[in-house]
C-alpha positions in Angstrom: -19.7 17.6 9.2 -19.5 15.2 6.1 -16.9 12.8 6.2 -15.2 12.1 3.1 -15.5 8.9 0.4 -12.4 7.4 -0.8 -12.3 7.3 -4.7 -10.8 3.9 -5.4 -9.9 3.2 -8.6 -9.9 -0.7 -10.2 -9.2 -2.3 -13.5 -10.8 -5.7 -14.3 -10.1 -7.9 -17.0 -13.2 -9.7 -18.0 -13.9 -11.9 -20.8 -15.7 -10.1 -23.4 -16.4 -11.9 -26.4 -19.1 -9.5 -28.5 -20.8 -5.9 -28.4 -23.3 -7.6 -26.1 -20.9 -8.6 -23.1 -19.2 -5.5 -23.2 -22.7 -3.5 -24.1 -24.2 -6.2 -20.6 -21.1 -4.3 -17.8 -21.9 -1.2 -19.6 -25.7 -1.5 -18.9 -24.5 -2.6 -15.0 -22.2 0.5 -14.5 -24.4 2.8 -15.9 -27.0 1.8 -13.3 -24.3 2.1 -10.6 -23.3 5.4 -11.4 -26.6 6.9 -11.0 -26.8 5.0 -7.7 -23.9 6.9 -6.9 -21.6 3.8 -6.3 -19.2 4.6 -9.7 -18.2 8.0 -10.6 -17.1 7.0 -14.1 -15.7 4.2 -16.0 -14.3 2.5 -19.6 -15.3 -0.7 -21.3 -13.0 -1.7 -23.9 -14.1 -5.0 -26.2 -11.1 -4.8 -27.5 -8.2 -5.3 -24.7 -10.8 -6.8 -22.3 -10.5 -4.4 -19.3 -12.6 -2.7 -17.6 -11.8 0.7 -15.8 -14.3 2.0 -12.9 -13.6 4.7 -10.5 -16.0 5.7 -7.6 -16.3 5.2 -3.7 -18.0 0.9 -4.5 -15.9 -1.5 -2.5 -13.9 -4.1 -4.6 -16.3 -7.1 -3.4 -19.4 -4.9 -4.5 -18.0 -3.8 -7.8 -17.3 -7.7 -8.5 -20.4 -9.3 -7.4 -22.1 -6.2 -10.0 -19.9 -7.6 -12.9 -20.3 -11.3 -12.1 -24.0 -10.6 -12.2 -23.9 -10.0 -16.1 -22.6 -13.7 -16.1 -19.2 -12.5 -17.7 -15.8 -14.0 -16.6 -13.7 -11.7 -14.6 -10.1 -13.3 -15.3 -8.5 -10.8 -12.5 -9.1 -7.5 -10.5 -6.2 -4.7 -10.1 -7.3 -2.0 -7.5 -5.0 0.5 -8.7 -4.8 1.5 -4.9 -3.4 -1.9 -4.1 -2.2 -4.8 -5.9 -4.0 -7.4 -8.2 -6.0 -10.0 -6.6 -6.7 -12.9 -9.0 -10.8 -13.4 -9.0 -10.5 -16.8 -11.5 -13.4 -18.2 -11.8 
């Protein structure tokens, strides 16, 4: 019997400063939904955030961001509450 994965859902505001930086987390997400880790997501250049949904923890879905060497300014699990991520 196959036990369940809990969707979470987060939004991040990351610092974004070109169609490269957002074009760099869209590049990483992409690769993480075909791993299976997001189910879907939204970059937006223009308010800064980023929307991912899928079963990736919130430590895993940051340390994928932060690899793109873009500022994550904070994290809101939209399960939870915000946790600030400052750099």
């Amino acid at each position: 019997m196959a036990s369940e994965v809990t969707e979470h859902k987060y939004q991040l505001n990351v610092k974004m400063t070109c169609g490269g930086c957002s074009g760099a987390i869209t590049r990483v997400l992409t690769k993480a939904q075909q791993e299976g880790s997001v189910s879907g997501f939204d970059v937006n250049l223009d308010t800064q955030l980023v929307n991912v949904r899928g079963p990736i923890e919130q430590d895993a879905l940051v340390e994928k961001i932060r690899k793109t060497g873009k500022q994550i300014i904070s994290v809101t699990s939209l399960d939870n509450s915000e946790v600030d991520v400052g750099v």
